[in-house]
C-alpha positions as CSV (number, residue, x, y, z in Angstrom):
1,X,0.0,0.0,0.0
2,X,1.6,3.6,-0.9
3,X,1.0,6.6,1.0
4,X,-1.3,9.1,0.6
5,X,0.2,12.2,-1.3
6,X,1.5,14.8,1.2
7,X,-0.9,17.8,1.6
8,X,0.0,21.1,3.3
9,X,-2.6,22.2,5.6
10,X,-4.6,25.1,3.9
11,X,-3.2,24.1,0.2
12,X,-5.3,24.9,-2.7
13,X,-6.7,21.9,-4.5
14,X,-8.2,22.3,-7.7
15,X,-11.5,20.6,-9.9
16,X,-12.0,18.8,-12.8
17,X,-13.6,21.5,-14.6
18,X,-10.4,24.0,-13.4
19,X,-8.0,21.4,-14.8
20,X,-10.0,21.2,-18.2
21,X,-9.6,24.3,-18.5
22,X,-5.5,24.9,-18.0
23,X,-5.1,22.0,-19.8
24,X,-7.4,23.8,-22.6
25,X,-5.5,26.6,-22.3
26,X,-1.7,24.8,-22.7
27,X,-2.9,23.6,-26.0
28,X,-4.3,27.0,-27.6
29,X,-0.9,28.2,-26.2
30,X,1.5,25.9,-28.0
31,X,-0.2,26.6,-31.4
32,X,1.0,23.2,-32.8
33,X,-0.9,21.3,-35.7
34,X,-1.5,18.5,-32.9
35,X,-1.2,18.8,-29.4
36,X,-2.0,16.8,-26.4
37,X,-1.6,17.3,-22.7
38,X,-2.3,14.6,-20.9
39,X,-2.7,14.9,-16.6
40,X,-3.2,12.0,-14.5
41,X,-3.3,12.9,-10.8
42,X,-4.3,10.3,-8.0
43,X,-4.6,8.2,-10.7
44,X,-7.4,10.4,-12.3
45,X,-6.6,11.3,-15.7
46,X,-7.9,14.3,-17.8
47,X,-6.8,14.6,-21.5
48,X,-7.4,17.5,-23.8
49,X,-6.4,17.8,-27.7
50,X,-6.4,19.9,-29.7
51,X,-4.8,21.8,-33.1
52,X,-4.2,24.2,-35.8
53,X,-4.5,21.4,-38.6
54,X,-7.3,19.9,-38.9
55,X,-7.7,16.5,-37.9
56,X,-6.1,13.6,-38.5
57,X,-7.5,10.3,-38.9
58,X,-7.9,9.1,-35.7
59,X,-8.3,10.7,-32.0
60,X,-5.1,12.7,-31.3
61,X,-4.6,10.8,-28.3
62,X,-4.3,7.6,-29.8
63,X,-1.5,8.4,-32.3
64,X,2.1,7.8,-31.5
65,X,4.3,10.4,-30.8
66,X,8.1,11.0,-31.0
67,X,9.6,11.6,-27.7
68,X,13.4,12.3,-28.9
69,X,15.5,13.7,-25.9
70,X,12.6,12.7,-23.2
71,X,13.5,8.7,-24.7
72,X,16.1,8.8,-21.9
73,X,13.8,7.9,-19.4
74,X,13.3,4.7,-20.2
75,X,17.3,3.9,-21.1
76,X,18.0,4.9,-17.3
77,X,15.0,2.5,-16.0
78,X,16.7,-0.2,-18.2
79,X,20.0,0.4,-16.5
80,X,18.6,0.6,-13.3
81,X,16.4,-2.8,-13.5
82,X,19.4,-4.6,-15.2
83,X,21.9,-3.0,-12.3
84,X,19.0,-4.2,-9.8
85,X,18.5,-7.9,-11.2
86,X,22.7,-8.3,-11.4
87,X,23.5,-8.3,-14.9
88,X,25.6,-5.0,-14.7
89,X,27.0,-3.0,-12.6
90,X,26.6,0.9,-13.2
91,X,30.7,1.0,-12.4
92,X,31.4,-1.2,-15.3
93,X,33.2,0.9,-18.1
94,X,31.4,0.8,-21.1
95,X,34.8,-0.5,-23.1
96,X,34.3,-3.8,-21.0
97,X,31.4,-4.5,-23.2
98,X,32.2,-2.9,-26.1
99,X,36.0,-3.4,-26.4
100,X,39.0,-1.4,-25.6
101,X,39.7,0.6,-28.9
102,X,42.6,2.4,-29.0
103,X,44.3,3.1,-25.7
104,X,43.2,6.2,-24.0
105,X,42.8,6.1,-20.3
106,X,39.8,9.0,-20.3
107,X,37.3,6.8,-22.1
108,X,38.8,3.7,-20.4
109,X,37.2,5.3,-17.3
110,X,33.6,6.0,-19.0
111,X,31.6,4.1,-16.8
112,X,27.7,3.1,-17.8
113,X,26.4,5.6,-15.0
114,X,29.0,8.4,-16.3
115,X,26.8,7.9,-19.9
116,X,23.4,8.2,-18.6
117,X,24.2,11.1,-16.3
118,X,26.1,13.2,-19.1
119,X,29.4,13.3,-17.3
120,X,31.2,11.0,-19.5
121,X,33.2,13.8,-21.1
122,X,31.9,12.9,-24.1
123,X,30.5,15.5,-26.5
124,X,27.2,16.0,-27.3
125,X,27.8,13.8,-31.0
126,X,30.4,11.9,-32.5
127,X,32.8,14.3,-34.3
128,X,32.3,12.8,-37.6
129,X,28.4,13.0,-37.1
130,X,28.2,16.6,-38.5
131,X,29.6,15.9,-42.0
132,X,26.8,13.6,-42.9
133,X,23.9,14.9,-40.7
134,X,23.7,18.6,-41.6
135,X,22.4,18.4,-44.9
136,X,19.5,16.2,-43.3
137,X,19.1,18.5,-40.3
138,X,15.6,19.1,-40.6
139,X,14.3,15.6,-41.7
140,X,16.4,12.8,-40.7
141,X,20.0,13.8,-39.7
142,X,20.5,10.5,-37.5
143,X,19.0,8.2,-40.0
144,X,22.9,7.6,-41.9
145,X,24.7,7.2,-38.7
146,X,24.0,3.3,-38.1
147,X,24.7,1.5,-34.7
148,X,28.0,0.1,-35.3
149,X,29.5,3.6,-36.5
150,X,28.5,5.0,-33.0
151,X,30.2,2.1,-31.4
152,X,33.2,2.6,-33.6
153,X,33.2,6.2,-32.8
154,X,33.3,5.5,-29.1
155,X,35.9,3.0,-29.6
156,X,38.3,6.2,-30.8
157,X,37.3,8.7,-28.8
158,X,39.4,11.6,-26.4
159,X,37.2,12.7,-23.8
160,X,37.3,16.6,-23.5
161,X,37.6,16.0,-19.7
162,X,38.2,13.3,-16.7
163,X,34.7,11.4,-16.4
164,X,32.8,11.9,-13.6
165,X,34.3,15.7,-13.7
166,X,31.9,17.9,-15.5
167,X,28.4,17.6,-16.6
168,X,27.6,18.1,-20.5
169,X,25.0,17.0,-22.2
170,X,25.6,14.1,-24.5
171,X,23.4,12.2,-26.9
172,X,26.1,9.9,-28.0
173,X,27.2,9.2,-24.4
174,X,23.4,7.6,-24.1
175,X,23.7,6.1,-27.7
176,X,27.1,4.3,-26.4
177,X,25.2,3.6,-23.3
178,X,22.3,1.4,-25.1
179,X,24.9,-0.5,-27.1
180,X,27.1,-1.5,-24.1
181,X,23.6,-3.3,-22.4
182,X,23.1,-4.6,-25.8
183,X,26.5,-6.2,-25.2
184,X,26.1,-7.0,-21.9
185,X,23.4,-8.9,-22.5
186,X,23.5,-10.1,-25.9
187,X,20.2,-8.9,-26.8
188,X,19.2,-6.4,-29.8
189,X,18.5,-2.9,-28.7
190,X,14.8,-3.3,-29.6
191,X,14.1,-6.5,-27.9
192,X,15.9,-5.7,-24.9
193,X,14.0,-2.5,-23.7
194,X,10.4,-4.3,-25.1
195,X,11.2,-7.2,-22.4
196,X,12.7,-5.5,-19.5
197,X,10.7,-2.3,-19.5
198,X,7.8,-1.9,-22.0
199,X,6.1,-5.4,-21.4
200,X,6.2,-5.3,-17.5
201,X,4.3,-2.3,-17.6
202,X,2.1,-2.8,-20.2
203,X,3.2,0.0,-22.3
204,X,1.8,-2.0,-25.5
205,X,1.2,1.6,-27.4
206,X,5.0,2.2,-27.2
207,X,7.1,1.5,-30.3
208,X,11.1,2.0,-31.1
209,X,10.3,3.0,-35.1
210,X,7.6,4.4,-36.9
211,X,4.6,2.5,-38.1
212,X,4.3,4.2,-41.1
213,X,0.7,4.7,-41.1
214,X,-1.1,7.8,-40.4
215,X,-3.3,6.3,-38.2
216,X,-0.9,4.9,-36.0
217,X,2.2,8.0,-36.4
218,X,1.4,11.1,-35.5
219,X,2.9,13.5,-38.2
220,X,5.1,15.8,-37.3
221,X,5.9,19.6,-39.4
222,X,8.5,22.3,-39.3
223,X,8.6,25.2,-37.6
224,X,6.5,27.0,-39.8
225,X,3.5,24.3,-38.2
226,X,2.2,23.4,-41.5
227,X,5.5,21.4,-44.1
228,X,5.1,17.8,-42.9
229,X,8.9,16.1,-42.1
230,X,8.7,12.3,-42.3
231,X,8.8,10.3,-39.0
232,X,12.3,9.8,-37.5
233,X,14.8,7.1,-38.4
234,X,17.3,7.1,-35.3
235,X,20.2,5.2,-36.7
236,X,22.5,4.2,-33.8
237,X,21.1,6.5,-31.7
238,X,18.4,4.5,-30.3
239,X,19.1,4.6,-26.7
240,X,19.1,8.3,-26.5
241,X,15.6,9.1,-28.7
242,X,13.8,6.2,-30.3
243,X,11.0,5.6,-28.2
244,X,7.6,6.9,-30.0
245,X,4.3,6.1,-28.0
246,X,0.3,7.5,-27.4
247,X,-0.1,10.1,-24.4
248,X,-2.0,7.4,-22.3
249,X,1.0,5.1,-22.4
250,X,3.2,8.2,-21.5
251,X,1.2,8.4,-18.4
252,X,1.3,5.0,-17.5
253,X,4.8,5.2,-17.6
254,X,4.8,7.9,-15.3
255,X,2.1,6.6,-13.0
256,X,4.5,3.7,-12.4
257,X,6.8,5.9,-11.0
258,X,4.1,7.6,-8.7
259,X,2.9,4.3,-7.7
260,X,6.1,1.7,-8.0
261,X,4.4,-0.4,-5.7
262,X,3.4,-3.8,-7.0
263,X,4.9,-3.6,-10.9
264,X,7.5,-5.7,-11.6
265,X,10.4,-2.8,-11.7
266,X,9.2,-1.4,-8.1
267,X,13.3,-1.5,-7.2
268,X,14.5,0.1,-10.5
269,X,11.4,3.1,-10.3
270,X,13.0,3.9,-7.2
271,X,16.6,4.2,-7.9
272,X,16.0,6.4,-10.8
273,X,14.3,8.7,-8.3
274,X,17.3,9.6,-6.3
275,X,19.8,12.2,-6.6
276,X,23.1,11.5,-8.2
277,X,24.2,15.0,-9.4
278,X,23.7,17.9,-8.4
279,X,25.8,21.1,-10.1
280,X,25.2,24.9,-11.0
281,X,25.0,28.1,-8.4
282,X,24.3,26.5,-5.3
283,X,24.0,22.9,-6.6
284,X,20.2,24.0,-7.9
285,X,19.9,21.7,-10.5
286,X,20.2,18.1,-9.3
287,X,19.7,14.8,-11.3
288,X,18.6,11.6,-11.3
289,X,19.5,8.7,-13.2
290,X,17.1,9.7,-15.9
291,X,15.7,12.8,-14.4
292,X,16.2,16.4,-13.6
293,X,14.8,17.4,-10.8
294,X,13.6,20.9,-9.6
295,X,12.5,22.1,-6.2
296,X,8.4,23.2,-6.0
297,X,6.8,24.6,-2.6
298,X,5.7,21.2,-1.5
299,X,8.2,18.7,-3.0
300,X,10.5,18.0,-6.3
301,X,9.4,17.9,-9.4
302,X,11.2,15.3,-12.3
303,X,11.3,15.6,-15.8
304,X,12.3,15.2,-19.1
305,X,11.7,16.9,-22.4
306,X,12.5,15.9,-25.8
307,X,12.5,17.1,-29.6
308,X,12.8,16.0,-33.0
309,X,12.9,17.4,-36.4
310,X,9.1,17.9,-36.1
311,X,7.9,16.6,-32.9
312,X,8.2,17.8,-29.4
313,X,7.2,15.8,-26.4
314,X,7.5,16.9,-21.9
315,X,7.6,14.2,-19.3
316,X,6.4,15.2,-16.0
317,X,5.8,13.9,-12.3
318,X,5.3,15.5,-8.9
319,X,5.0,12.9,-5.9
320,X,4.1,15.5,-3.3
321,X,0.7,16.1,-5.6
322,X,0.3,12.5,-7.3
323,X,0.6,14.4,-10.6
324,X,2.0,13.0,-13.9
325,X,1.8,15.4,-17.1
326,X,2.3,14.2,-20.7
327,X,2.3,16.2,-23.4
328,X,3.7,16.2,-26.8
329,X,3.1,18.5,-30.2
330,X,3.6,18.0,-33.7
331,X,6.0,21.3,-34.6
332,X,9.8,21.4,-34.9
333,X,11.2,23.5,-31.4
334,X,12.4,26.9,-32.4
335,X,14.1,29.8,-29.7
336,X,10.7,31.5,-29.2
337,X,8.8,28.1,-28.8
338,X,6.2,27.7,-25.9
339,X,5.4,24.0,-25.5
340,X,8.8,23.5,-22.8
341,X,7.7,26.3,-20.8
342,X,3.5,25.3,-20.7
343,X,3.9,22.2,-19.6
344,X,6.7,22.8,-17.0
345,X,4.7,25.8,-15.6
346,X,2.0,23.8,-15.4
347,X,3.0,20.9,-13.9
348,X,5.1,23.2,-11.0
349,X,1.9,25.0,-10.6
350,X,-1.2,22.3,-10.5
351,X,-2.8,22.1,-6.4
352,X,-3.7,18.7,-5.9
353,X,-7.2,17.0,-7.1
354,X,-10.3,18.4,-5.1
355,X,-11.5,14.9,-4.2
356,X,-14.2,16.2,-1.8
């Protein structure tokens, strides 16, 4: 049995027909083709769609939508459960599964937990990765970069610092990290996260590659919200933004880490809530294994937030309000962009669920 969310005495709570409404409001405010936030609080959940295209074929909330970035989750959970169950250890360097390469005593010290956490000293893609993945920029610029070019890459890398030193953001440190599991356990990529972390909790709306049907993909467009790109091929990025799925499997997701109790990965939800990191003016920001974490009045917030060349998508949970927030758009980021912003503001802002 889990707890009952903590409540301050006198703290606002809010109704159904108030969270309608914000939620109403986040989508008008994101101005995407499709959008869809998705709340689930107490286990209650409230979604609202909505668009400047018309639309499409099906329900918005039953499409699939690209994560990118916010993929990561579920490559920490997977190291996590397989650090829990024995198979790894989050010490082991990554070159004791994927081979030593040339010499170099930097990336001989890249551990697995140094690559999920961003402090392997890795940069943020392989060097050679630019050459080929510019001119595709805004369609598929992973889609020529296949898995055993990122592994080769890694293999002949100089870390840009000590790992475990600083913290920089690395989508091929997480690429490397899903190949080294791959390794580990001699399992494909694909098959490996479906049986360890999408079939235990019944995320069955979750994919690793496009369907390539427009009743199943959600189509994603440029920045200008109405040229269609075509859905993302990840090449040997997998680990770091593959995962596509609906907004009701999203919260699932997240409602197994509000209620770890009784699924199958109850130990690995856990871990992957605690701090591991912390770094910035007065050590503000402060990381999980998969999350970031940010101070609210009543408790810490986690989350995640991803992009693609046409898709955006925000993971959210708050334990102190039993609040999980999903929501994902179908226009490419730009600087001015609003979606990041509306969905963290409202998941740091949303009382708990008026229940009386």
């Amino acid at each position: 049995m889990t707890a009952a969310p903590h409540r301050p005495p006198g703290a606002p709570t809010a109704d159904g027909t108030e969270i309608e409404g914000r939620l109403d409001e986040a989508v008008r405010a994101v101005r995407a083709p499709d959008a869809v936030f998705a709340l689930s609080q107490d286990g209650r959940r409230t979604v609202r769609c909505g668009g400047t295209a018309p639309p499409p074929p099906v329900p918005r909330d039953r499409l699939r939508y690209e994560l990118g970035s916010a993929s990561k989750p579920y490559t920490g959970l997977l190291l996590a459960e397989l650090v829990r169950s024995g198979v790894v250890c989050g010490a082991d360097p990554a070159v004791v599964h994927l081979g030593p390469g040339r010499p170099h005593p930097r990336r001989s010290a890249i551990t697995l937990t140094h690559l999920i956490t961003h402090t392997s000293g890795l940069p943020p893609l392989p060097r050679d990765f630019y050459r080929q993945g510019l001119p595709h920029w805004s369609t598929n610029p992973y889609a020529g970069y296949p898995a055993e070019r990122v592994v080769r890459a890694f293999l002949r890398s100089r870390p840009a610092h000590r790992p475990g030193t600083r913290w920089r953001y690395s989508n091929f440190g997480a690429s490397v990290l899903g190949h080294a599991l791959a390794a580990a356990t001699a399992t494909p990529w694909e098959e490996l996260l479906t049986e360890r972390i999408l079939e235990p909790l019944g995320l069955a709306a979750t994919a690793l590659a496009p369907a390539g049907r427009p009743d199943t993909d959600a189509t994603g467009h440029r920045a200008d919200g109405t040229t269609p790109v075509p859905p993302l091929l990840i090449g040997g990025f997998q680990a770091a933004g593959a995962v596509r799925a609906t907004p009701h499997d999203l919260l699932s997701f997240l409602e197994a880490h509000l209620r770890p109790d009784g699924t199958p990965l109850d130990g690995a939800l856990r871990t992957v809530q605690r701090p591991v990191l912390r770094r910035g003016l007065g050590h503000r920001h402060v990381h999980t294994l998969t999350w970031f974490r940010h101070p609210t009045d009543h408790g810490p917030m986690y989350f995640h937030a991803g992009a693609t060349s046409g898709q955006q998508a925000f993971l959210g949970f708050r334990p102190d309000t039993a609040t999980a927030l999903a929501a994902v758009s179908t226009r490419r980021h730009t600087g001015r962009d609003a979606f990041v912003a509306t969905a963290y503001g409202l998941l740091a802002s949303l009382p708990p669920l008026d229940r009386e």
